[in-house]
C-alpha positions in Angstrom: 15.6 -41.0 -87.6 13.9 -43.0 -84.7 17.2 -41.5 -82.3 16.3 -38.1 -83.6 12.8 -38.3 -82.7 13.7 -40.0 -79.1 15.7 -37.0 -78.5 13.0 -34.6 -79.6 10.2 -36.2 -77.6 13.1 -36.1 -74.6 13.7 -32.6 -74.8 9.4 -31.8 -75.0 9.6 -33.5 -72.0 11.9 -31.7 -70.3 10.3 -28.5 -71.7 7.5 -29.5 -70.2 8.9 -30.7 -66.9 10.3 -27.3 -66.0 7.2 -26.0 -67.3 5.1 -27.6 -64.7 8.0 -26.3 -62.0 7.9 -23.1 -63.2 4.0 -22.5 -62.9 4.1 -24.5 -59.7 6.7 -22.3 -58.4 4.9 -18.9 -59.5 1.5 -20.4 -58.1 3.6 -20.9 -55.0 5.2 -17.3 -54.5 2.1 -15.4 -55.9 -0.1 -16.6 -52.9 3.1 -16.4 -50.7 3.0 -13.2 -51.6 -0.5 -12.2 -51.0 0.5 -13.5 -47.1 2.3 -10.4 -46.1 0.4 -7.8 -47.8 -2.7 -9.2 -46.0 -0.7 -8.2 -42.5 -0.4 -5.0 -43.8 -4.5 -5.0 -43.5 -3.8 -5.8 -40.1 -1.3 -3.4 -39.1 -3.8 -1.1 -40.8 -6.6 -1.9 -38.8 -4.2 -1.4 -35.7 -3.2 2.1 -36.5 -6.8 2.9 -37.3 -8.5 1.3 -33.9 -5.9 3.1 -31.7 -5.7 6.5 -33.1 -9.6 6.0 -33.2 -9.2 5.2 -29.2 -8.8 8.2 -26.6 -5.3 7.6 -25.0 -6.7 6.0 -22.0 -7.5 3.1 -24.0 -4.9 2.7 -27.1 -3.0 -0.1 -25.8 -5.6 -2.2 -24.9 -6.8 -1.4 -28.3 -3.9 -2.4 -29.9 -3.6 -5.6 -27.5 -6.8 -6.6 -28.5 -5.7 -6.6 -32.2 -2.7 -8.2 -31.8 -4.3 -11.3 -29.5 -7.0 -11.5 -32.0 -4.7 -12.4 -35.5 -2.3 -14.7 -33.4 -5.4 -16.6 -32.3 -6.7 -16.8 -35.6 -3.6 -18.7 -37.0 -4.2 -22.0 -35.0 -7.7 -22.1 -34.3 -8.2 -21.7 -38.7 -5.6 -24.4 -38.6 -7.3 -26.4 -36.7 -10.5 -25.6 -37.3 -11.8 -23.5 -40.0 -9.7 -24.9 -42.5 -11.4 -28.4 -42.1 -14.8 -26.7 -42.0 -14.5 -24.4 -45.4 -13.7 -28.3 -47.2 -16.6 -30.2 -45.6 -19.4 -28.1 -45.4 -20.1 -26.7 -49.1 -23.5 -29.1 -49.2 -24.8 -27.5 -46.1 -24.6 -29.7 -42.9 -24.4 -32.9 -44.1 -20.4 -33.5 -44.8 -21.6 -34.9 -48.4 -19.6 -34.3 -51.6 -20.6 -32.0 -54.4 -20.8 -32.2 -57.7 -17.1 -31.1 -58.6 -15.8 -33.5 -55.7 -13.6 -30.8 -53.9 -15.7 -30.9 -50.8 -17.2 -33.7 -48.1 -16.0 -35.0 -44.9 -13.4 -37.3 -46.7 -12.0 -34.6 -48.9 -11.8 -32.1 -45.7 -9.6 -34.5 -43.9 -7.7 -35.2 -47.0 -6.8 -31.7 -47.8 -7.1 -29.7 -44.4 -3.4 -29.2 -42.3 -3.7 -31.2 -39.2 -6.1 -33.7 -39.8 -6.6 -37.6 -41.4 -3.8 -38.1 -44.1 -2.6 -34.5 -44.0 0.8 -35.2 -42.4 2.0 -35.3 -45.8 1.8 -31.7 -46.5 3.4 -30.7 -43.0 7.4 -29.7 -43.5 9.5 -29.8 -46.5 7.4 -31.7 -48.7 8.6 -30.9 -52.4 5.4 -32.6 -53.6 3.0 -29.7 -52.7 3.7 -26.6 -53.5 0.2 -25.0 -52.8 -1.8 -26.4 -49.4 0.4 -24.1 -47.4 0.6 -20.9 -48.8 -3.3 -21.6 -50.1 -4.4 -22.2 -46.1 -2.0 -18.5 -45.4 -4.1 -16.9 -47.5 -7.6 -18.2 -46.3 -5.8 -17.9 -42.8 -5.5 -14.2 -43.1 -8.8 -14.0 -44.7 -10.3 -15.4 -41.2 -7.9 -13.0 -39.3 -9.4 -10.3 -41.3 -13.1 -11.1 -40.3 -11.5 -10.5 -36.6 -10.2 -7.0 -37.1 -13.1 -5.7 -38.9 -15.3 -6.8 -35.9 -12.6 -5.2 -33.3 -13.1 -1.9 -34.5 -16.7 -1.6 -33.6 -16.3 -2.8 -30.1 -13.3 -0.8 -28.6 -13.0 1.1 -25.7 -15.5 -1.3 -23.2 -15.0 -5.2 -24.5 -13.4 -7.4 -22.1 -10.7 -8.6 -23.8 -11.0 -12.7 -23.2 -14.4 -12.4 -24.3 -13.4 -10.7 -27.4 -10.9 -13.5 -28.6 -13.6 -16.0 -28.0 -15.6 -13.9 -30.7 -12.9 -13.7 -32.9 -12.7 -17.2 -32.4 -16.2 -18.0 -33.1 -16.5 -15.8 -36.0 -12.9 -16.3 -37.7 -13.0 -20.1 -37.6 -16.8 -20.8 -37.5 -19.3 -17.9 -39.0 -17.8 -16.6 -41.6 -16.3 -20.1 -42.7 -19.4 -21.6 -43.6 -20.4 -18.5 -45.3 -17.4 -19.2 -47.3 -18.0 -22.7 -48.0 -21.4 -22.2 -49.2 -21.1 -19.5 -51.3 -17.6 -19.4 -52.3 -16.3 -22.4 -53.0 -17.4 -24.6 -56.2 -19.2 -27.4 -54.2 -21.0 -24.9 -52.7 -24.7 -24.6 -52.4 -25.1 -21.1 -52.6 -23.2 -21.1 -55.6 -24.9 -24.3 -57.2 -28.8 -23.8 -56.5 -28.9 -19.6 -56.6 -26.4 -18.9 -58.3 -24.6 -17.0 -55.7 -21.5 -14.9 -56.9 -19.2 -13.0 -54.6 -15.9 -12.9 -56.4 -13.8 -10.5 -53.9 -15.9 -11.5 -50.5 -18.0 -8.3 -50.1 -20.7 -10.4 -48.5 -19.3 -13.8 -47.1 -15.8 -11.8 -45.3 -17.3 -7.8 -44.9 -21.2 -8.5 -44.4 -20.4 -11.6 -42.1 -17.6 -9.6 -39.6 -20.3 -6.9 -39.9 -23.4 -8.4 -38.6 -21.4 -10.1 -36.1 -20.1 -6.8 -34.8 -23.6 -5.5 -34.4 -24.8 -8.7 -32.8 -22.2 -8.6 -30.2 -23.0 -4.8 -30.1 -26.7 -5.1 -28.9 -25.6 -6.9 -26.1 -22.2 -4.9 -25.4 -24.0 -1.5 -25.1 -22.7 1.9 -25.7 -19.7 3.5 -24.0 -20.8 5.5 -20.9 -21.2 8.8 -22.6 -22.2 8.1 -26.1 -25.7 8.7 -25.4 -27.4 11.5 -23.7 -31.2 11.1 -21.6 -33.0 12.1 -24.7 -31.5 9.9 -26.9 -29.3 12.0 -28.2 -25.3 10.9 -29.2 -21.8 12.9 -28.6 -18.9 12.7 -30.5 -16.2 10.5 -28.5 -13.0 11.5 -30.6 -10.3 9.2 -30.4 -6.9 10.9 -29.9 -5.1 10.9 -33.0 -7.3 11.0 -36.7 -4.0 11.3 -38.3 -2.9 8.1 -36.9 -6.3 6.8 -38.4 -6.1 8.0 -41.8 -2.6 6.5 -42.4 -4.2 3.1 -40.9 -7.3 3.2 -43.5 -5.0 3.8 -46.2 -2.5 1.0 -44.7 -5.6 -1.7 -45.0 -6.0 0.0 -48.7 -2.6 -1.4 -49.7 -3.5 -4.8 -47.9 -6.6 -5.3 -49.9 -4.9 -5.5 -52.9 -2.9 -8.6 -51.4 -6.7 -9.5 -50.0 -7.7 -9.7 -53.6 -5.1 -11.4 -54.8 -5.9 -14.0 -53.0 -8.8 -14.0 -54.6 -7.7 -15.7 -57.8 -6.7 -19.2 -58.6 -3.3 -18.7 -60.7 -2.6 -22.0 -63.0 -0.3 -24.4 -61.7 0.5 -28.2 -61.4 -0.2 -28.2 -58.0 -3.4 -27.4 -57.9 -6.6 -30.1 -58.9 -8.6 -27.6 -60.5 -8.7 -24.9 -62.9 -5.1 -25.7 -63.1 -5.2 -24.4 -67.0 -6.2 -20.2 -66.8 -6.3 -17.4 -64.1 -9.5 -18.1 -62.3 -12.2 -17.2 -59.8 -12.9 -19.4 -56.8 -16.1 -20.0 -59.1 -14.2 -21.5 -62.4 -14.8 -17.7 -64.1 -12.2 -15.8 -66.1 -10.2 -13.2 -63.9 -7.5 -11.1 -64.6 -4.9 -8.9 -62.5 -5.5 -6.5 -65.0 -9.3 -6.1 -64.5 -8.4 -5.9 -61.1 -6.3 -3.4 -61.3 -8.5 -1.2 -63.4 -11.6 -1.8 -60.6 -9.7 -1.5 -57.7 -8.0 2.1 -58.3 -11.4 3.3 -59.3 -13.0 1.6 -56.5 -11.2 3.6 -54.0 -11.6 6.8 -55.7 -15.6 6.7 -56.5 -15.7 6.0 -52.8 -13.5 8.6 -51.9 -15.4 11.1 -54.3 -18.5 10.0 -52.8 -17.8 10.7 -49.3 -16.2 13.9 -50.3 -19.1 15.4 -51.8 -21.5 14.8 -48.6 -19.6 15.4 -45.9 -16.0 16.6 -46.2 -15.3 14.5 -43.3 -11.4 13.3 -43.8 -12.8 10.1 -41.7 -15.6 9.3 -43.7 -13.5 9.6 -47.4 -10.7 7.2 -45.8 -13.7 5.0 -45.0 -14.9 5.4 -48.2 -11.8 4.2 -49.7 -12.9 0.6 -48.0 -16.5 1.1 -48.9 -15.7 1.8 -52.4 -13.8 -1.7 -53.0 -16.0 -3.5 -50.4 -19.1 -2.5 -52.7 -17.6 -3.9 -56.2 -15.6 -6.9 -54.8 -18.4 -9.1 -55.6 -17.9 -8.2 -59.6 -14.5 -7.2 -59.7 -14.1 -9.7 -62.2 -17.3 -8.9 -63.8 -17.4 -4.8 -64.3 -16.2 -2.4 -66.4 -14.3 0.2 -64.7 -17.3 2.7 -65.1 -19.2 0.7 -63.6 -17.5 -0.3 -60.6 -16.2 3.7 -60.2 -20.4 4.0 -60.1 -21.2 2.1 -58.0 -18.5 2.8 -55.4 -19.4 6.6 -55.6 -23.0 5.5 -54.5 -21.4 3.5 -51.8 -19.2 6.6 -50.3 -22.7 8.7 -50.7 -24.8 6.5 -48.7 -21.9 5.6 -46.2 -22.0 8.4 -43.4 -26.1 8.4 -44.0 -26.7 4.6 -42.8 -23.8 5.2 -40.0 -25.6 7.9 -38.3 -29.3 6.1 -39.0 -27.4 3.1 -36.8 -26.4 5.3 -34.4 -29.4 6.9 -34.1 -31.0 3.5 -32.8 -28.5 3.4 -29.5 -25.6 1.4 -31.6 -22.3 3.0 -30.8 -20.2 1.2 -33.4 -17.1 3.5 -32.8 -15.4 3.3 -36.1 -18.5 2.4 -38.2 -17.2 -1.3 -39.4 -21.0 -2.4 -38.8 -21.6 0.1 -41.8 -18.8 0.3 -44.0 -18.5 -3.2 -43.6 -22.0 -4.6 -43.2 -24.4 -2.6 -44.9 -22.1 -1.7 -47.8 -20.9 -5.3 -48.5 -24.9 -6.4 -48.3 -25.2 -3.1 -51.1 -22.2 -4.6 -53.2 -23.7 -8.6 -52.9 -27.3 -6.9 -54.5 -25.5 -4.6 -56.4 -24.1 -7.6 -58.7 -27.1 -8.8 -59.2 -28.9 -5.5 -60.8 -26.0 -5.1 -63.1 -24.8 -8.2 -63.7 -27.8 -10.9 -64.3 -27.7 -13.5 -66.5 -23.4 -13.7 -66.7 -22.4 -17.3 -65.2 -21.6 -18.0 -61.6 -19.9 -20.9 -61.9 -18.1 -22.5 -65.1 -16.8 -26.4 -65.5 -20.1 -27.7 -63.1 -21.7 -30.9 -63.6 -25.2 -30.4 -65.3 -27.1 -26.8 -66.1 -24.4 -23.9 -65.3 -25.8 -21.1 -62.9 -26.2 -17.8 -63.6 -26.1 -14.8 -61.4 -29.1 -13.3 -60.9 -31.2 -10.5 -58.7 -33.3 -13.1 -56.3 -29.8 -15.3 -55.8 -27.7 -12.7 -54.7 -30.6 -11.3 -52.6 -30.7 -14.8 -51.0 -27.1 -14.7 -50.6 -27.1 -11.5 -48.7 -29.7 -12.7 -46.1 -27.8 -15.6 -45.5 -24.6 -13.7 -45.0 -26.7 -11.5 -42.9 -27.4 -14.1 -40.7 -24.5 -16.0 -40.7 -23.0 -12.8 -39.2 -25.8 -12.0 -37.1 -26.8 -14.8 -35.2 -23.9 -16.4 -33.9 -22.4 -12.8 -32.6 -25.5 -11.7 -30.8 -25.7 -15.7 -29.0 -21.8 -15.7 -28.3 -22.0 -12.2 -27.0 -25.3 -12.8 -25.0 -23.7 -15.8 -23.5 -21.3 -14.1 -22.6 -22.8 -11.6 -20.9 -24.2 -13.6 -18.7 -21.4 -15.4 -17.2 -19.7 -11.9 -17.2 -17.3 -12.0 -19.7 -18.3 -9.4 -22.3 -17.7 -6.0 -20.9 -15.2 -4.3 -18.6 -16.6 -2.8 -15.2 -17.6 0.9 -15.0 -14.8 2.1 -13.1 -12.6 0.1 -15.4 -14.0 2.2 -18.4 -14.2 5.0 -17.0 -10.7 5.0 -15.5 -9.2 3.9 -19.1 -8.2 0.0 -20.3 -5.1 0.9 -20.2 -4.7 2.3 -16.7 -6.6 -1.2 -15.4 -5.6 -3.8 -18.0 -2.3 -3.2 -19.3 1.1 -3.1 -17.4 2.5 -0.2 -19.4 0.9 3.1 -20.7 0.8 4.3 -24.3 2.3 7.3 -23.1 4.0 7.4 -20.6 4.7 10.9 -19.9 1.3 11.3 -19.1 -2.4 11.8 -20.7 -3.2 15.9 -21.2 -6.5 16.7 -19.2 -8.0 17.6 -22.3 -7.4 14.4 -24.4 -9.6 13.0 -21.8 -12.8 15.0 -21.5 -15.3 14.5 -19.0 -17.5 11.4 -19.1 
C-alpha cells in the first residue's frame, strides 16, 4: 500500500511538473508571439507616413521610421526597462505595496543592469523577462511611430531620434509605471485604470507630437496670409489605407500584450488570465471589443465625412477610445463609444488645424484627443468596478475624478517633455531642415537614393 501511494504521489508530481512547463512554455510563445505582430504596427505606420508624404519626401519618411524603432530596442533596454520597475511610487525609487517595484527590484528584474546577467542567453530558468521586455519594447517603439506621423515632411532627422528617444524610453515610461503597473501610484491613490493604454501609450505619443509641433512649425505652404490651411496630399492614399489597416492587425498583437497569461514563470497573478492591474481578462472579451471597436469607428467617420482617410483613421480611433475598458465593456458599449469617437475625429482635427498646427496625418488627434476621450470615457461608464485586485489594504475603484486625473497627467507627461526637447532643440539647430532643403524635397537633400527613380511627375509636386 505505502509503494502504491509513493508511486501515485510520484506520478502527481510529474503531472504537475510538466504542467508548470507547459504553462511556462505557452506564457513564453503567447508574448513571443505578440513581438511580431507589434512590427506589423510598424510596417503599418511606414506604409501610412510615406504614402501620406508627397514623393519628394517618402524616403526620408520611411528612413525616419525605420531609425526610430531600431533606436528604441537598446535605449528601452537600457533605459526604459529599468525606469517602468523603479518608478511606480513617483520619484523616489521606493517599493510599493505589492513589492514589484523600487530601485532594488528595477535592477533585479531589468536586462542589463545589477544581478540581471542571469536572464541574458540561454537561461532555461526564465522563461518570461525576455519576451515580457519585447513586448514593452515594442510598446515604446510604438509611442515613436505615432509621434513620426505628425512631424514629416520638415523634421531633421537626428533631432527626431532624440525625440523618439526621449519619449520611447522616458515620457511615456513613467506614464506607464505610474498608472499601469500594480505598484503604481496612479493606480493605488485614484484609482487609475487604463487596461489597453489609450492614455499612458496614445495620449502620451500624442501630446508629445504637438509639443514638438509648436516649436516645429507648419510646412511652408500649409498656411495661407489669412490664416487659412491647403490641403498638402501626400502621393499615394492607397498606400495609406493599406498601412492603417496594417497597424489594425498589429493592434491586436498590441493588445495581447496587454494581458498577463498564467505561468510558473511569472511572480504574480501566475493563477488566471489577467490585467496588468490583477483584473479578470479574457481573449474572448477582447475579441468581441476589438472587431466592434474598429467598426463603430469606421461607422462613425463614415457618416460625417465620407473621407476614406478619416474611416481608416477611425478604425484606430475606435480601439484607441475603448482600450482603456476593453476588459470592462460589453460589446455595445464599446461599439458606442467608438462610433462617438469616429464622429468627433475629423471635427477636433480640423479645430487643431485651425489654430496653425499642421499635424500631417492627425496622430495629435486620433491619438491624443481620442485616447484622453477613451481614459474619461471609462470613468462615465464604468465607476465603481475595481482598478486593481490582490492590493495590500482598501482595493481602488475606478472612478470619474481618477481617470480625469489620469488624463491630465498623461497629458502632461506627453506634453511637456516634447515641447522642452523640441524647444531645445531648436535652438541649437537641430529640429527642422532648411527652407531650401524642404522645399527642394528630403529626399533629393538627405537621402542617397530616390524613391523613384524614374523621376517625380510635375504634378505630384505642386507648387509651394
Amino acid at each position: 500500500m505505502e509503494e502504491q501511494l509513493a508511486e501515485l504521489a510520484a506520478q502527481v508530481a510529474a503531472l504537475k511538473g510538466a504542467s508548470a512547463v507547459t504553462n511556462s512554455m505557452f506564457a513564453e510563445t503567447f508574448y513571443y508571439l505578440t513581438i511580431p505582430l507589434m512590427v506589423l504596427i510598424h510596417a503599418g505606420f511606414l506604409a501610412y507616413e510615406m504614402g501620406s508624404s508627397r514623393l519628394k519626401n517618402v524616403l526620408s519618411s520611411g528612413v525616419k521610421n525605420i531609425l526610430a524603432f531600431a533606436f528604441m530596442i537598446p535605449a528601452f533596454y537600457f533605459v526604459g526597462w529599468w525606469v517602468y520597475w523603479a518608478f511606480p511610487t513617483g520619484l523616489t525609487l521606493s517599493a510599493g505595496p505589492a513589492g514589484i517595484s523600487g530601485a532594488a527590484y528595477a535592477s533585479s528584474i531589468a536586462l542589463g543592469w545589477g544581478d540581471a546577467a542571469q536572464y541574458m542567453g540561454p537561461n532555461i530558468a526564465d522563461q518570461a523577462s525576455g519576451v515580457f521586455f519585447g513586448a514593452f519594447a515594442l510598446f515604446a517603439a510604438t509611442t515613436a511611430s505615432i509621434m513620426s506621423g505628425a512631424v514629416i515632411e520638415r523634421i531633421q532627422t537626428v533631432g527626431f531620434v532624440i525625440l523618439a528617444i526621449v519619449l520611447g524610453t522616458f515620457a511615456w515610461v513613467i506614464a506607464a509605471a505610474w498608472g499601469w503597473h500594480a505598484d503604481g501610484w496612479l493606480v493605488t491613490k485614484f484609482g487609475v485604470h487604463d487596461f489597453g493604454a489609450a492614455g499612458l501609450v496614445h495620449a502620451v505619443a500624442g501630446f508629445f507630437g504637438l509639443g514638438v509641433l509648436i516649436n516645429l512649425g507648419p510646412r511652408i505652404g500649409k498656411f495661407n496670409a489669412d490664416g487659412s490651411a491647403n490641403n498638402i496630399a501626400g502621393h499615394n492614399m492607397p498606400l495609406t489605407l493599406v498601412g492603417l489597416m496594417m497597424i489594425i492587425v498589429g493592434f491586436f498583437g498590441f493588445l495581447m500584450a496587454c494581458v498577463i497569461v498564467p505561468g510558473e514563470s511569472w511572480s504574480w497573478f501566475a493563477d488566471k488570465p489577467a490585467t496588468i492591474y490583477g483584473t479578470p481578462i479574457t481573449l474572448s472579451a477582447l475579441s468581441f471589443n476589438i472587431l466592434m471597436g474598429v467598426a463603430g469607428g469606421i461607422i462613425g467617420t463614415w457618416i460625417f465625412t465620407k473621407d476614406p482617410f478619416w474611416m481608416m483613421s477611425g478604425a484606430l480611433a475606435g480601439i484607441i477610445s475603448t482600450a482603456s475598458g476593453l476588459d470592462i465593456y460589453f460589446p455595445g458599449m464599446t461599439f458606442i463609444i467608438a462610433f462617438g469617437a469616429g464622429a468627433i475625429l475629423a471635427p477636433c482635427a480640423n479645430w487643431l488645424q485651425n489654430r496653425g498646427i499642421d499635424d500631417a496625418v492627425g496622430a495629435v488627434t486620433v491619438h491624443g484627443t481620442i485616447g484622453l476621450y477613451g481614459v474619461i470615457m471609462l470613468g462615465v461608464f464604468a465607476s465603481g468596478w475595481p482598478a486593481l485586485q490582490g492590493a495590500a489594504g482598501e482595493v481602488p475603484t475606478i472612478s470619474l475624478w481618477g481617470q480625469i486625473v489620469g488624463a491630465v497627467v498623461f497629458a502632461l507627461l506627453g506634453f511637456v517633455p516634447g515641447y522642452v526637447c523640441s524647444w531645445i532643440l531648436k535652438k541649437v539647430n537641430m529640429l527642422r531642415i532648411p527652407e531650401a532643403a524642404e522645399l527642394a524635397g528630403m529626399d533629393t537633400v538627405k537621402v542617397p537614393i530616390q524613391g523613384y527613380p524614374e523621376g517625380i511627375p510635375a504634378s505630384a509636386t505642386p507648387a509651394e
